[in-house]
GUVOKOL-472472 format. One record per residue: residue in three letters; x, y, z of N, C-alpha, C in turn. Coordinates in steps of 0.02 Angstrom, whole numbers, plus 32768, in hexadecimal, padded with zeros to 4 digits. Layout:
BEGIN
ALAXYZXYZXYZ
...
end
This chain:
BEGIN
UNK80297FC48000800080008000802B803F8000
UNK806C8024802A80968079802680A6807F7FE2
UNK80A2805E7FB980CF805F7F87809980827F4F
UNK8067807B7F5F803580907F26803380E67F2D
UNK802080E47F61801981207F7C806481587F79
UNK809881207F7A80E281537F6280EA81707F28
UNK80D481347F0080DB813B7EAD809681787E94
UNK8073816D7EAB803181AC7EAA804E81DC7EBA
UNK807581FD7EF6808182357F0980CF824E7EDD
UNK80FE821A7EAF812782257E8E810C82367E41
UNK80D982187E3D80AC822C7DEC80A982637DFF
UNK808D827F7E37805682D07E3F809483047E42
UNK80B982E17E5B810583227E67811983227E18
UNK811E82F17E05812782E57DB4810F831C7D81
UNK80C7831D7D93809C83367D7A80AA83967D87
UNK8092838F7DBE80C083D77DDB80F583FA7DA4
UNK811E83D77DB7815983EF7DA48164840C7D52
UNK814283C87D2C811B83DD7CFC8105841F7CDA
UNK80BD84317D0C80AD846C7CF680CD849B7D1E
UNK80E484A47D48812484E57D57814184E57D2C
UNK817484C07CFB819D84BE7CC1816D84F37CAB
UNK814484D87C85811884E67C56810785397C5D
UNK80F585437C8F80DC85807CA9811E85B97CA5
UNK8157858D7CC8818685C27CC781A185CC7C5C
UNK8196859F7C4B81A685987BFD817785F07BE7
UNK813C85D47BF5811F86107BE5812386597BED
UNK812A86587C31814986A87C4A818886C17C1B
UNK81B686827C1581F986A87C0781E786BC7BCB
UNK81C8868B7B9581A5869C7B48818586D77B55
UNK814886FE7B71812487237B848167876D7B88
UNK819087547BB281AF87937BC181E087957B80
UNK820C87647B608228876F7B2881F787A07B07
UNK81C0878B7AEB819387A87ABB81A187F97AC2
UNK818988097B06818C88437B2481C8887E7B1C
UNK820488617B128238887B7B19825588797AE9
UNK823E88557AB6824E88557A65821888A77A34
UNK81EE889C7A5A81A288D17A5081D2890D7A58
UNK81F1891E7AB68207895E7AB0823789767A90
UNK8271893E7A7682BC89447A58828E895F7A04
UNK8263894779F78258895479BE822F89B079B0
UNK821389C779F181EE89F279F3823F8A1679FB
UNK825E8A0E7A2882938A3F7A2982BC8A4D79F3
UNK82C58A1679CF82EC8A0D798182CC8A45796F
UNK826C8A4B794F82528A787927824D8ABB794E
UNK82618AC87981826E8B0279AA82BC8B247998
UNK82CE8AFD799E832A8B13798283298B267942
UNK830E8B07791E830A8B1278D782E98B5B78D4
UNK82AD8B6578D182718B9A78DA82B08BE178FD
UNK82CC8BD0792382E88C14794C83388BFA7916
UNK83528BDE790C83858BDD78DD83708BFC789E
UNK83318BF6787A83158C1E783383178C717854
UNK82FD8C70788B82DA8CB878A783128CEB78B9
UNK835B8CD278CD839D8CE878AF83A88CF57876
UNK839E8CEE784D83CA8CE5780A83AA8D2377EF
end
C-alpha cells in the first residue's frame, strides 16, 4: 500500500513540475516578446529623431 501511494505522490510532483516548466516557458516567451516590441519601438524612435536632425 506504501508503495502505491509513493508512486501517486511521485506522478503528482511529476506532474507539478511539469506545468511550472511550462508556465515558467511562457513568461520568459511573454517577456522576450515584450522586449523585442520595445528594442524595435526604440529602433523607429532613433531613426524618426536621426531624420529630424538632418
Amino acid at each position: 500500500m506504501h508503495s502505491i501511494e509513493y508512486d501517486l505522490a511521485v506522478s503528482r510532483l511529476r506532474e507539478l513540475r511539469a506545468e511550472a516548466d511550462a508556465d515558467a516557458r511562457a513568461r520568459r516567451l511573454r517577456a522576450a516578446r515584450r522586449w523585442a516590441r520595445r528594442a524595435e519601438y526604440a529602433t523607429r524612435r532613433a531613426a524618426r529623431a536621426s531624420a529630424a536632425v538632418r
